[in-house]
N, C-alpha and C positions, 0 to 999 in steps of 0.2 A: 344825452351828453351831460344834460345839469347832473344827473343821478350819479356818474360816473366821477365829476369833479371834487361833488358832497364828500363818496367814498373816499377818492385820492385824500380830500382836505383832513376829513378823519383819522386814518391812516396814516396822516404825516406826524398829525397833534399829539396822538398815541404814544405814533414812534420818538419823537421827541420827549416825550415825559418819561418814557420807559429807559433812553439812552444812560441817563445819570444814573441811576438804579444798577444796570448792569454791569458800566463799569465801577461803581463799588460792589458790587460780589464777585467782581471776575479780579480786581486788586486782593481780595480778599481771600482766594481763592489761589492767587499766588503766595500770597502770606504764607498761608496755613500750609501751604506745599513746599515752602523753605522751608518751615519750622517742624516739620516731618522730616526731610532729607539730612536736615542736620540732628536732631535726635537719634535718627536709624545708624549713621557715621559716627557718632559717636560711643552708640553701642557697638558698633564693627571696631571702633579701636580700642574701645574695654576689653570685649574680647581678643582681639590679636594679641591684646599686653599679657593675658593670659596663657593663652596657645604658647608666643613665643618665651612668657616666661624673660622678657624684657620690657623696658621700659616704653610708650606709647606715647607718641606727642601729638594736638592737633590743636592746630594754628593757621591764622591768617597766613596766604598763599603769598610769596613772592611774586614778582613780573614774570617767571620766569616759569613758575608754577612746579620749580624743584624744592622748594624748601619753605624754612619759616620768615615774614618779614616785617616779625618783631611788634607788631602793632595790633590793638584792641581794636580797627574798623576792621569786621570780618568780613563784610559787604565786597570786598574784592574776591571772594571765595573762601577758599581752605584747604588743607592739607592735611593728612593723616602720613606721620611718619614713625619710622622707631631709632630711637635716639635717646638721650638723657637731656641736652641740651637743646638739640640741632639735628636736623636728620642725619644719620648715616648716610655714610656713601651706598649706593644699589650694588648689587649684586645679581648674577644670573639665579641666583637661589633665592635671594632677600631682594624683592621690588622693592625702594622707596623713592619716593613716597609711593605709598600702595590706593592711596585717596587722594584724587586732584579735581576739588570741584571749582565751575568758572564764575567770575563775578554774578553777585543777582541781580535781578531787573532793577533797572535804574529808578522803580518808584520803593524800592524797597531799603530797609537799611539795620547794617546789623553789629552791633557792637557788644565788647566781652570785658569784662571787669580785670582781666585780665589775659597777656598776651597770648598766652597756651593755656589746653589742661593736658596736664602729664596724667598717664593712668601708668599706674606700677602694677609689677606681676603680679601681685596680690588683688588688683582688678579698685585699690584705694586709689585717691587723685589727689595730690599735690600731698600736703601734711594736713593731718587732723586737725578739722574744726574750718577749713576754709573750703569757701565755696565760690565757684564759678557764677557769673551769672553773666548771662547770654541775652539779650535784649535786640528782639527781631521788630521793627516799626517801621512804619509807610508814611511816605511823603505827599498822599491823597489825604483832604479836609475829614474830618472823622476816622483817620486810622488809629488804630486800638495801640496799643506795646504788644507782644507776646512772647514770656519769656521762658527762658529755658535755664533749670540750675543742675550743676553739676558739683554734688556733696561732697566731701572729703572722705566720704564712703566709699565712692563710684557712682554711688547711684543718681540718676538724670531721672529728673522731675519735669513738666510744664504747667506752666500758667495761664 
């Protein structure tokens, strides 16, 4: 019975040192899997601006998760639409928005230097020389930034 307690007492002391450990790799581990999901989305709406040969917008989600709602916290999600300004209306032919992703985890936070980035037919984003920058960060003690830039080329970068 004492052999069995030692064990338990062991086993608890472990579990307890290992706890804090885990949950920073598993916060960490959601990081790096928003900062994938919105890179991959945004090469899906580089290319649509191509395919359609229109204009591509992706933006902070509305409440309502049909359109854009103007705002640099991207943390409430996102949307990928085709529009110049504003998503277009949908259509049985043209889905828009064709991208509706939902808030992220609450330890997470994601903000963009600016409201949208537009990708033009031409697969460019916004006007030459300016750059997006995407800044994905955690509300756990030791979270990293990870950032994500979108060039006035088109071309998405991470950090």
């Amino acid at each position: 019975m004492i052999e069995l307690l030692v064990v338990i007492s062991i086993t608890a002391i472990v579990a307890a040192i290992a706890a804090p450990s885990l949950r920073g790799t598993m916060n960490n581990l959601r990081q790096k899997s928003a900062q994938s999901l919105l890179i991959s989305d945004l090469n899906q709406a580089r290319a649509e601006a191509i395919k359609r040969n229109a204009r591509v917008l992706v933006c902070a989600r509305n409440a309502a998760g049909t359109g854009c709602a103007g705002s640099t916290n991207w943390s409430v999600g996102w949307v990928a639409c085709t529009g110049d300004t504003a998503c277009d209306a949908a259509t049985a032919t043209n889905l828009n928005p064709f991208i509706v992703r939902p808030a992220l985890d609450a330890a997470l936070t994601l903000t963009a230097s600016a409201a949208t980035v537009r990708f033009n037919a031409n697969s460019s984003q916004g006007s030459a020389g300016t750059v997006v920058t995407l800044t994905l960060g955690g509300t756990w003690s030791g979270a990293t930034a990870r950032i994500v830039n979108v060039a006035g080329t088109g071309n998405i970068s991470k950090q």
